[in-house]
LUMKESE-682639 format. One record per residue (C-alpha): residue number from 0; chain; x, y, z. Coordinates in Angstrom, 1 decimal, decimal comma. Example, Ala and Ser with C-alpha at 12.3 -4.5 7.8 and 13.67 -1.06 7.14 Angstrom:
BEGIN
+-----+--------+--------+--------+--------+
| num | cadena |      u |      v |      w |
+-----+--------+--------+--------+--------+
|   0 |      A |   12,3 |   -4,5 |    7,8 |
|   1 |      A |   13,7 |   -1,1 |    7,1 |
+-----+--------+--------+--------+--------+
END
This chain:
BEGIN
+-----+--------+--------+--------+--------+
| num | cadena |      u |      v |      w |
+-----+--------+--------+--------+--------+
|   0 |      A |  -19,4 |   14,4 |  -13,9 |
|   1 |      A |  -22,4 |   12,4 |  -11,9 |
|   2 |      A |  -22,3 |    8,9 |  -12,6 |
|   3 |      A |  -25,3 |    7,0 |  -12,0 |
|   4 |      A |  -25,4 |    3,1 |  -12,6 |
|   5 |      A |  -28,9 |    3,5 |  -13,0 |
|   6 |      A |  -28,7 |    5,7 |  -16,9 |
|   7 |      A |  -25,6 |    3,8 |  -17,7 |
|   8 |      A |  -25,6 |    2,1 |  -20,4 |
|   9 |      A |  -23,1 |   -0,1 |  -20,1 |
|  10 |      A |  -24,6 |   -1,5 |  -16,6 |
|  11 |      A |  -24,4 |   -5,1 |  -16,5 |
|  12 |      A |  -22,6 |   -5,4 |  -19,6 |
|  13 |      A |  -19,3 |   -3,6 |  -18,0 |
|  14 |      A |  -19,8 |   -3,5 |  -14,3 |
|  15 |      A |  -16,7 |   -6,0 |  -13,3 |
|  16 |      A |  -14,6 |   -3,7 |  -15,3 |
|  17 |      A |  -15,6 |   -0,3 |  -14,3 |
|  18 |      A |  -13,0 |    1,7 |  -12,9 |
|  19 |      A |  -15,4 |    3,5 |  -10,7 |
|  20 |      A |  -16,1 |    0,0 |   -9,0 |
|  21 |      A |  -12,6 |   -0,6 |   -9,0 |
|  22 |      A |  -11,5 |    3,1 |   -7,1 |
|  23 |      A |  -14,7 |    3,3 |   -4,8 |
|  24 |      A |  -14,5 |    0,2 |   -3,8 |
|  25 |      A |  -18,6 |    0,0 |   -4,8 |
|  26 |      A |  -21,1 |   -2,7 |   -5,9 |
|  27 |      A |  -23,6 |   -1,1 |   -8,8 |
|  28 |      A |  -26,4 |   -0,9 |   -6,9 |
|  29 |      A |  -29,7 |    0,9 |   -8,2 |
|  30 |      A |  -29,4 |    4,7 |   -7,4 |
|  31 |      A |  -25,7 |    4,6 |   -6,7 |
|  32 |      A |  -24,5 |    7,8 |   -8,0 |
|  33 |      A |  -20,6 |    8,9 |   -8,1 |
|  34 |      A |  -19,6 |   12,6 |   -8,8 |
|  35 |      A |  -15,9 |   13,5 |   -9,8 |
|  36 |      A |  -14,5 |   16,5 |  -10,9 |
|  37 |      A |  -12,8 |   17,1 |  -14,1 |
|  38 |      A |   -9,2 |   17,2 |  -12,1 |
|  39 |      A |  -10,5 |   13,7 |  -11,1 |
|  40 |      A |  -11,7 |   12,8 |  -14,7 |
|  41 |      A |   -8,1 |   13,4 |  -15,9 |
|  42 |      A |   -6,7 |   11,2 |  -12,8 |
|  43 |      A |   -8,5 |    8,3 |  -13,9 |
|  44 |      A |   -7,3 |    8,9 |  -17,7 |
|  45 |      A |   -3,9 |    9,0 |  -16,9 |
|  46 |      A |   -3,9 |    6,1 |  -14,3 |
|  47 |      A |   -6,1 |    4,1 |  -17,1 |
|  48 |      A |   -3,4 |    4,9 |  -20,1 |
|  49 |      A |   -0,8 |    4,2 |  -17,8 |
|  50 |      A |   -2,9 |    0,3 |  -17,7 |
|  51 |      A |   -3,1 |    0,9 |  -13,9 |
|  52 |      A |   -7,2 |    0,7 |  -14,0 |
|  53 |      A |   -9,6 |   -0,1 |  -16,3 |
|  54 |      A |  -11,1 |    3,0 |  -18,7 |
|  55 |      A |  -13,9 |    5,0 |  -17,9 |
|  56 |      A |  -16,8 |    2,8 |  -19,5 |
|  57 |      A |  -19,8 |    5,0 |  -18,2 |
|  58 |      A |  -22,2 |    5,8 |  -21,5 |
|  59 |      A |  -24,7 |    7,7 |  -20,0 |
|  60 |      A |  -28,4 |    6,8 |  -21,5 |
|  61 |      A |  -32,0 |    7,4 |  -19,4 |
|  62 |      A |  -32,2 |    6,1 |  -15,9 |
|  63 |      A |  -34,3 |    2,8 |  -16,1 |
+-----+--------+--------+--------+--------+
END
């Protein structure tokens, strides 16, 4: 999965919750892009179900 703040549709709606903020330690910045494996995807499930981070909120839409 590529995550780009840019097509996300949730950008500036979700941004101070966004676990890939929260685990890269990132500001979303136009053309930020963040790419994780599914092995990573299911990391981030467990650790959110587990209430350790926030969920996934990435929609992805268009880049603006």
């Amino acid at each position: 999965m590529i995550i780009n703040c840019d097509s996300c549709t949730m950008q500036n709606i979700a941004c101070s919750d966004c676990v890939i903020t929260v685990l890269l330690n990132i500001k979303p910045l136009p053309g930020k892009t963040a790419e994780f494996s599914d092995q990573d995807q299911t990391a981030i499930n467990h650790l959110s179900t587990a209430g350790m981070v926030p969920p996934l909120r990435f929609k992805p839409g268009r880049a603006r």
